[in-house]
C-alpha positions in Angstrom: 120.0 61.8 124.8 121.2 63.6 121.5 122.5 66.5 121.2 121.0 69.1 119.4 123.4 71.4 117.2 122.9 74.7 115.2 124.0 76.2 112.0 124.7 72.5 110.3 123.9 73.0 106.5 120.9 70.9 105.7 121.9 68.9 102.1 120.9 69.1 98.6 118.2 66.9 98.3 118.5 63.3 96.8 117.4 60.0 96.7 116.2 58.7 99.9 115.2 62.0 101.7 112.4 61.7 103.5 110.5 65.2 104.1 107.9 64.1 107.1 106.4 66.3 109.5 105.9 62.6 117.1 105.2 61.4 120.1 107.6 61.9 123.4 110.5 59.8 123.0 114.2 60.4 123.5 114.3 62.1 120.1 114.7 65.7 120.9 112.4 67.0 118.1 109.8 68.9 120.6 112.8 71.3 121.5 114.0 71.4 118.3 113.5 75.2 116.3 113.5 75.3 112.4 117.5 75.0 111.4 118.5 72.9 114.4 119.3 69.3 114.1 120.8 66.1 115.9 123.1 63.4 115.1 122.1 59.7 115.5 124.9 57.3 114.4 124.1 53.7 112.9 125.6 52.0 116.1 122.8 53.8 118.5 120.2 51.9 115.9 118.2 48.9 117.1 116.0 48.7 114.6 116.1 49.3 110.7 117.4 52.5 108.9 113.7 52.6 107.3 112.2 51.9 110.6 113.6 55.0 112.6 113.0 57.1 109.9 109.0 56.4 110.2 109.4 56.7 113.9 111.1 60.0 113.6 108.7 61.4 110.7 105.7 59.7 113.6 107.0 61.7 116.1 107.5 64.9 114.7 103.7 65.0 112.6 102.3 64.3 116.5 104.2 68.0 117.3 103.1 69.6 114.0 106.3 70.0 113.2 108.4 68.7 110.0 112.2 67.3 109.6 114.5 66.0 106.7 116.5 63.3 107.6 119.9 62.9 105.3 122.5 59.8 105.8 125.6 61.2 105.8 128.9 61.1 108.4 129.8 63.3 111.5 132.9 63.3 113.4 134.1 59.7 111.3 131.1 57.9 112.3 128.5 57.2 109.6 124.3 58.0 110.7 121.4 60.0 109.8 121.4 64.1 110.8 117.7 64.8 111.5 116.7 68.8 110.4 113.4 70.3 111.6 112.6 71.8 108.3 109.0 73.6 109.8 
């Protein structure tokens, strides 16, 4: 399961954001309040970088809920930080 943290600043946007408002899964996006956010690094990924980040915008439109997903690095290892942005 990932952990879900508080007070990480969300980035400026750029190229590649994705801005997409799930079903259950072992995503933690229906605990997730506006600000809070998880870290999934690359070597947890089975499929492709695009591909989780439709599965993660899937899952959190089925909650009515919307996240930003940034590729960035956290504690040395390199992965996308998922926000819930509303």
């Amino acid at each position: 399961m990932y952990e879900i943290e508080k007070n990480i600043p969300l980035p400026t946007s750029r190229k590649g954001v994705v801005h997409v408002g799930g079903f259950a899964s072992k995503f933690p996006i229906r605990e997730m309040v506006i600000g809070d956010s998880f870290f999934i690094p690359f070597t947890k990924v089975v499929c492709s970088k695009q591909g989780l980040r439709g599965q993660i915008g899937n899952m959190a439109r089925g909650f009515g809920k919307k996240t930003a997903i940034r590729t960035m690095e956290s504690n040395g290892a390199d992965g996308f930080r998922v926000w819930r942005i509303e």
